[in-house]
C-alpha positions as CSV (number, residue, x, y, z in Angstrom):
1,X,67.9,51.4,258.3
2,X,68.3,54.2,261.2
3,X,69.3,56.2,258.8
4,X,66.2,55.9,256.9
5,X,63.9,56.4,260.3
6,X,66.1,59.7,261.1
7,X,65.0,60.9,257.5
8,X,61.2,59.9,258.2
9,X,60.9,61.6,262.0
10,X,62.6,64.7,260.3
11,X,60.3,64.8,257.7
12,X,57.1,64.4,260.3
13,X,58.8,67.0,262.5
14,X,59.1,69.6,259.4
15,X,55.7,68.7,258.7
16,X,54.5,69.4,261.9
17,X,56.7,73.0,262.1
18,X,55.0,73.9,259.3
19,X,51.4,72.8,260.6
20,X,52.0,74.9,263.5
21,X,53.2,78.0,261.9
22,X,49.9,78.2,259.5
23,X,48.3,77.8,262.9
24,X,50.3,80.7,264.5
25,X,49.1,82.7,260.9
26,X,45.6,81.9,261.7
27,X,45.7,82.5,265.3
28,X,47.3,86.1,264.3
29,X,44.5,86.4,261.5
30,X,42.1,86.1,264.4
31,X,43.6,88.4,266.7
32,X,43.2,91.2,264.0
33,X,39.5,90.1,263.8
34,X,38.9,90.7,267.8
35,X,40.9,93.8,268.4
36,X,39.2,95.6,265.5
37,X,36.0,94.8,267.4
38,X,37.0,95.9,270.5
39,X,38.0,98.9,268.3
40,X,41.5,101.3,268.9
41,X,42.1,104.5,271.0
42,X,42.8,106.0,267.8
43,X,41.3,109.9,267.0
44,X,39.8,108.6,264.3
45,X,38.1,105.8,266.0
46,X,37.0,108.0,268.6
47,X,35.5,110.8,266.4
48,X,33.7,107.6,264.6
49,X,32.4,105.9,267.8
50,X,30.8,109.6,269.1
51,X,29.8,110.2,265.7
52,X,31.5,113.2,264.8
53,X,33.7,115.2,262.2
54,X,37.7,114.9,262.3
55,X,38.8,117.8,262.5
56,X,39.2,120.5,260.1
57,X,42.2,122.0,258.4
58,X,40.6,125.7,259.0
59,X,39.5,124.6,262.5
60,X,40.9,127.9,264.9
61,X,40.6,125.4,267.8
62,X,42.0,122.3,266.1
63,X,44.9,121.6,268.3
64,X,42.6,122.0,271.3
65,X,40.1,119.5,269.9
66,X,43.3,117.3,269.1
67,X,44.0,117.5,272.8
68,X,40.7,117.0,274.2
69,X,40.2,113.4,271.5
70,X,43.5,112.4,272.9
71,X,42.8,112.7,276.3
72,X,40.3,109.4,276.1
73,X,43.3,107.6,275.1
74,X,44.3,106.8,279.0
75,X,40.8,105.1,279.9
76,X,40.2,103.6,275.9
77,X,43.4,101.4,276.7
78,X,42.8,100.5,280.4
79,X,39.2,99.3,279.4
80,X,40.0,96.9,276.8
81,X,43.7,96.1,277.7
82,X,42.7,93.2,279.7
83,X,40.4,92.0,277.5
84,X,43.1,92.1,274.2
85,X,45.4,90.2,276.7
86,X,42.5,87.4,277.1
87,X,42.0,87.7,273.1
88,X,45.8,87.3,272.9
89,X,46.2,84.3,274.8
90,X,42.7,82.7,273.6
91,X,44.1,82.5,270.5
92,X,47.2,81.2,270.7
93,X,45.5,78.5,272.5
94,X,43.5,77.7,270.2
95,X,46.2,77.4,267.6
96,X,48.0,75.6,269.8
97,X,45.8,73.0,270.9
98,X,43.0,73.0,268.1
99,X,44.6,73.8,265.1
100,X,41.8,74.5,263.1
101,X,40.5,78.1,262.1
102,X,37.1,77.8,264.0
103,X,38.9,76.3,266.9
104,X,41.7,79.8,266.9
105,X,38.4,82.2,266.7
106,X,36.8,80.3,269.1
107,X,39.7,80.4,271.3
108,X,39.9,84.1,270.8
109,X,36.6,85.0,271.2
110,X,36.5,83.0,274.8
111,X,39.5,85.0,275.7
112,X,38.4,87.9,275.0
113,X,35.1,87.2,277.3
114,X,37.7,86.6,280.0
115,X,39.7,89.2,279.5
116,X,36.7,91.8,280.0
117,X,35.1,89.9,282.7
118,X,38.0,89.2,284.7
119,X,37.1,92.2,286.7
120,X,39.8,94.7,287.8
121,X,40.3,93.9,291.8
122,X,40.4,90.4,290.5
123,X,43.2,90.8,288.6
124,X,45.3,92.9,291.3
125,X,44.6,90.2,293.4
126,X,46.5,87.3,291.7
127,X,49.4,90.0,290.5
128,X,49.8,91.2,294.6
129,X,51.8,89.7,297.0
130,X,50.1,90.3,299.9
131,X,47.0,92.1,301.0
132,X,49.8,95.4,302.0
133,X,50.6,95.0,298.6
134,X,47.4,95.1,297.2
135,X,45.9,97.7,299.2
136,X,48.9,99.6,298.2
137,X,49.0,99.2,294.4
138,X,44.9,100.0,294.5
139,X,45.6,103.2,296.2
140,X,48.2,104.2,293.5
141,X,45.8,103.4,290.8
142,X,43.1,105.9,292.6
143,X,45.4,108.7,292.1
144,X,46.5,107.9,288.8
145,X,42.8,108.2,288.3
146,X,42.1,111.7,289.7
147,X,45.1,113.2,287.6
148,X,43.6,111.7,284.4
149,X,40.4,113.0,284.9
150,X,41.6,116.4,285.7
151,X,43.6,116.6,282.8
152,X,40.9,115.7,280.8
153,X,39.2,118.3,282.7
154,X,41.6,120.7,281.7
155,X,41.7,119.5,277.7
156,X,37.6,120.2,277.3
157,X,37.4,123.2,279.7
158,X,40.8,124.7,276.8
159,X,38.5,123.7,273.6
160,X,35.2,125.3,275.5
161,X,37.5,128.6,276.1
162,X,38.5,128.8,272.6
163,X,35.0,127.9,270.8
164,X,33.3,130.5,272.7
165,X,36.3,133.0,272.3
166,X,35.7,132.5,268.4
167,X,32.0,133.3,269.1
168,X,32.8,136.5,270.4
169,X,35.0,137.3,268.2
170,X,33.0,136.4,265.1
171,X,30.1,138.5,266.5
172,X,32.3,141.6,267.3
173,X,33.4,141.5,263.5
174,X,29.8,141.5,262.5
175,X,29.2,144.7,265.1
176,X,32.2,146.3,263.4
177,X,31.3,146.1,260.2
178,X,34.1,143.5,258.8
179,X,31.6,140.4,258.1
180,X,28.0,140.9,257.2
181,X,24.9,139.2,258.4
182,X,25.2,135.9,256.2
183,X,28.9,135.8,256.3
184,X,28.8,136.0,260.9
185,X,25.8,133.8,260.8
186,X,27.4,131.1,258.8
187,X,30.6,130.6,260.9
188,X,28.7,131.1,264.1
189,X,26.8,128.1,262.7
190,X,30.2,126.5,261.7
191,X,31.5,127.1,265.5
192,X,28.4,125.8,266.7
193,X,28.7,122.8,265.2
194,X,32.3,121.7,266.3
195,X,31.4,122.6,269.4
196,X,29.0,120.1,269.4
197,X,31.2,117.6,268.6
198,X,33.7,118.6,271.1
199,X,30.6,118.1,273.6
200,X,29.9,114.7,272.3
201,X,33.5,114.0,272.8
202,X,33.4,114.6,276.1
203,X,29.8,112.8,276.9
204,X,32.1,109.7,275.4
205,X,34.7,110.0,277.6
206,X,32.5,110.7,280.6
207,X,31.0,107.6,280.0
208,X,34.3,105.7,279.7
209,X,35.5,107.4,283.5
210,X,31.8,106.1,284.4
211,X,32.9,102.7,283.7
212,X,36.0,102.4,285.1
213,X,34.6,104.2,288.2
214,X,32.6,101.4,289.0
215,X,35.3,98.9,289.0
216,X,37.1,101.4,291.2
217,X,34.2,101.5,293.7
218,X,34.0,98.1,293.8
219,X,37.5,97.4,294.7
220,X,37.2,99.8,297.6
221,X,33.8,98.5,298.5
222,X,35.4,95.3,299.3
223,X,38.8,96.2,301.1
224,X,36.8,98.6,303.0
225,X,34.8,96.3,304.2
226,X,36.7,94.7,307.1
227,X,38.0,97.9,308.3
228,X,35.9,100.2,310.6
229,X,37.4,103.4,310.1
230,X,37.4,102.8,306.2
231,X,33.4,101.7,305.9
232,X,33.0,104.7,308.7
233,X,34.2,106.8,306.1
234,X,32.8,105.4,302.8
235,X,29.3,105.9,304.5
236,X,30.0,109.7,305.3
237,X,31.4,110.1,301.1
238,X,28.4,108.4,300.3
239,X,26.3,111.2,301.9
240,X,28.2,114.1,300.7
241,X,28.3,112.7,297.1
242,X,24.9,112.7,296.8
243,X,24.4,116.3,298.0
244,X,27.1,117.3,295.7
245,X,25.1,115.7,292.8
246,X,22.0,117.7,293.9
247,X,23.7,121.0,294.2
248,X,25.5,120.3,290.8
249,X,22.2,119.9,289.0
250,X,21.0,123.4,290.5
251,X,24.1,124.8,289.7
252,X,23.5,123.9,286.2
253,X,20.5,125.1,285.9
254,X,20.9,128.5,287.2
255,X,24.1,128.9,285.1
256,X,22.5,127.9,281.8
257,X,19.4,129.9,282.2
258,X,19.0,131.8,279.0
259,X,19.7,135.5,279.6
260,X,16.7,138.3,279.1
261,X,16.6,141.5,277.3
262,X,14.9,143.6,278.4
263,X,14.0,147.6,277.1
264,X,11.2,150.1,277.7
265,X,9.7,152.5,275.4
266,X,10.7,156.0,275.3
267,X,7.2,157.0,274.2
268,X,4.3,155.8,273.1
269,X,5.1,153.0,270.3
270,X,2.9,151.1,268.2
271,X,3.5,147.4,268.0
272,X,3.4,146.0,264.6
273,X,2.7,142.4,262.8
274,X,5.3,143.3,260.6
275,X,8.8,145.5,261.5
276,X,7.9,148.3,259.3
277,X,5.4,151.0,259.3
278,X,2.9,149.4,256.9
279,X,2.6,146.4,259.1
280,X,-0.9,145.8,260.6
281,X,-1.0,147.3,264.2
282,X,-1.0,144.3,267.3
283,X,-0.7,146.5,269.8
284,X,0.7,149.9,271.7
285,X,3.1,150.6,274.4
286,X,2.5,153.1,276.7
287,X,5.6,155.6,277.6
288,X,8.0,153.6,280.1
289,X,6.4,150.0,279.4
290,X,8.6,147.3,279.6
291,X,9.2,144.7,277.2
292,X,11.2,141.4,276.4
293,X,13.3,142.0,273.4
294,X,13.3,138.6,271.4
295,X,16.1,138.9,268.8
296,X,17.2,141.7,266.5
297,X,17.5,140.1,263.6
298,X,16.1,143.3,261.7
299,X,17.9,146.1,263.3
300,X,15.7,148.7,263.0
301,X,12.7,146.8,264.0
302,X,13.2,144.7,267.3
303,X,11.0,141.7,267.5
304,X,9.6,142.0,271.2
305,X,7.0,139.9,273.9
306,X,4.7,142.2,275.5
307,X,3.6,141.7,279.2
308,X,0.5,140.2,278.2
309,X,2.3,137.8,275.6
310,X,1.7,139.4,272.2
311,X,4.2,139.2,270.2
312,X,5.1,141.6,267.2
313,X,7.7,145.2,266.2
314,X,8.9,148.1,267.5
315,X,11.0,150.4,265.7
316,X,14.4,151.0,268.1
317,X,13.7,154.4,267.6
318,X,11.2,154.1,270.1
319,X,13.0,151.9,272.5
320,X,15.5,152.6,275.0
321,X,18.0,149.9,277.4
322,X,15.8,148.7,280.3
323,X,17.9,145.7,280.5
324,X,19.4,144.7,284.0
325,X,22.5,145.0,284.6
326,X,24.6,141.4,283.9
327,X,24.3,138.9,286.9
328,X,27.1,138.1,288.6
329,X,28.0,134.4,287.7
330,X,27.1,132.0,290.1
331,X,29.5,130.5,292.1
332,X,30.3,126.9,291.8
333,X,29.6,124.8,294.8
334,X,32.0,124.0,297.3
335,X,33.0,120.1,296.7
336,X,31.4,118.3,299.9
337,X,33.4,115.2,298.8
338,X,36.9,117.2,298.3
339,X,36.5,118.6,301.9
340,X,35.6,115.1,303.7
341,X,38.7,113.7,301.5
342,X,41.2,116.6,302.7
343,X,40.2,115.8,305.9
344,X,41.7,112.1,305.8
345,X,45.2,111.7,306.9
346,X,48.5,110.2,305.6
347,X,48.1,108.2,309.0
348,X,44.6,107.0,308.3
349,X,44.4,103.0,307.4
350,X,45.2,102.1,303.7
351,X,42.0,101.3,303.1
352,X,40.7,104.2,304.8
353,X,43.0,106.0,302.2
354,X,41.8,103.9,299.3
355,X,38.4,104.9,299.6
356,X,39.3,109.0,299.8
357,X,41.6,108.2,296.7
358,X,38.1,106.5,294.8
359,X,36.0,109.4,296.4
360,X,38.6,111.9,295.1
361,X,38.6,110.7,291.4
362,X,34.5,110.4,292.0
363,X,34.2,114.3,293.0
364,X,36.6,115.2,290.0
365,X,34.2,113.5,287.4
366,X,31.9,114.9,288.9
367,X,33.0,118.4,288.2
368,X,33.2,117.3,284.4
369,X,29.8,116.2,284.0
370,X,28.8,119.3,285.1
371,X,31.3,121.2,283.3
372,X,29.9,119.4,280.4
373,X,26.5,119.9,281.5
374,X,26.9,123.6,280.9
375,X,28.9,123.2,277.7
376,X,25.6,121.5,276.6
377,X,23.4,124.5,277.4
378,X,26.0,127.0,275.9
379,X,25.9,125.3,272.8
380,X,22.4,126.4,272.2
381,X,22.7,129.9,273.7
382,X,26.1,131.4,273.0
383,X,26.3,130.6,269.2
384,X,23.5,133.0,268.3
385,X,24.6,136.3,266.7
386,X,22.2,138.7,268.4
387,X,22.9,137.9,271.9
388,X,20.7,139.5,275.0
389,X,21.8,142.5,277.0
């Protein structure tokens, strides 16, 4: 008889074993479903989320491309890490406790809202011993921040050098003879394009730093707060940031203004409709009158903008250089935020030291928006065969 009730509770116990693993399959089966919408830090899933090629076998610049998509990788997997942990343990609750399919996804899903709302100070929080602790694990976080950002600095500003270097290089074959109109035109276009996608890279990541930012200025928004000498200082970053912001927006502006050519004529020049000598006449140039030169797509014929607007040909026999010489480029600004933040000392409070750390990585991103800023402006400009000047 006990041996018979031995047999039966064995039997209930396999069949419960087994009942749980199927659950443990499902719960695993709904995993896979969240974390491929929360999506990977994968190349691939990058260049898909901005919308842009992979990268091409020919590309000259592919390795700095490579570096520049890989880059994201640091702030893809912070952003969603807590929220696959909540997914992760959703899940398995669900198994556990429900046991049915809709339960597990359920469970999943839930955990997943937790896991993304949990909010970052939050969670330092509950893994801190004490505020010291705390204070101190924020600040290292700030740092690691600011040296992520500047190396993704450092990955865009190596692909910008390198797709503007293959601009220049592509147009000095087309000056020396080697590649032909068509031929320059259409890998100009080529480089033009990657570029573009090198920018919209970058606008992804910025947005990525954007959103971890905020979590970041929130935690030091709140351990400032009962500490003078830390709020003293968030209120003077505060200030500089936003004058920093205005002078990076002029800065950008000024550097990305299209260049001008500019050329007089030698002597006295007709102006046609046309660029060739049966073109009907639009106008006539007097000897030393300036005008803008618009492109020179036909060699022999500039297309040029007189003073009063009109638009039409002279033949470049008739023109000579009035073009100015080059600006010098224009400075960057000085960092407002960077100086206030050098100013702080190793002795300041911690918190003090966790709002310079937050203001630090703040002033770096900065810098790559308005790196990227330019990048933007270049894009349309520098790509073009027959530059100005």
């Amino acid at each position: 008889m006990r041996k018979g009730h031995y047999k039966r509770v064995g039997h209930i116990h396999m069949a419960r074993t087994r009942k749980r693993l199927k659950d443990f399959g499902r719960a695993a089966t709904a995993i896979t479903v969240v974390l491929s919408l929360t999506g990977c830090a994968t190349t691939g899933a990058l260049e898909k989320q901005a919308g842009v090629a992979p990268i091409a076998a020919d590309d000259v610049c592919g390795a700095q491309a490579t570096a520049l998509r890989e880059s994201k990788g640091y702030f893809e997997r912070d952003i969603v890490g807590g929220a696959m942990a909540g997914a992760l343990v959703g899940a398995l609750a669900g198994a556990v406790i429900g046991g049915s399919s809709k339960d597990i996804a359920k469970g999943a899903l839930a955990g997943l809202a937790v896991g993304a709302a949990g909010g970052y100070l939050k969670a330092r929080s509950e893994a801190a011993a004490d505020r010291a602790s705390l204070v101190g694990t924020v600040y290292q976080d700030m740092q690691r921040e600011s040296a992520e950002i500047t190396r993704a600095l450092a990955a865009f500003q190596a692909v910008r050098a390198c797709r503007l270097a293959r601009a220049d290089t592509i147009r000095a074959q087309f000056k020396s003879g080697a590649m032909d109109r068509p031929t320059a035109e259409a890998a100009l276009a080529k480089e033009r394009a990657r570029y573009a996608d090198d920018i919209a890279i970058a606008r992804t990541i910025g947005a990525k730093i954007s959103s971890r930012q905020m979590e970041l200025g929130e935690a030091a928004n709140a351990l400032a707060a009962d500490n003078p000498e830390a709020t003293s200082l968030m209120t003077r970053l505060k200030a500089a940031e936003q004058e920093q912001a205005a002078q990076a927006a002029t800065f950008v502006a000024v550097t990305t203004k299209a260049p001008v050519e500019m050329a007089k004529a030698s002597n006295v020049a007709n102006v046609r409709g046309e660029p060739s000598t049966s073109g009907a006449k639009v106008g006539q140039l007097a000897v030393g009158e300036a005008v803008e030169v618009l492109d020179r797509k036909v060699p022999a014929w500039p297309r040029v903008k007189l003073a009063d607007g009109t638009i039409g040909y002279v033949s470049a026999k008739l023109l000579q250089d009035g073009a100015p010489a080059p600006a010098k480029p224009q400075a960057p600004p000085v960092s407002k935020v960077k100086q206030l933040v050098d100013t702080v000392p190793t002795s300041a409070a911690p918190e003090a030291r966790v709002v310079a750390g937050h203001y630090e990585g703040v002033s770096k991103k900065q810098e790559f928006d308005k790196v990227t800023d330019v990048a933007a402006a270049e894009e349309s400009t520098r790509f073009q065969l027959d530059l100005p000047g």
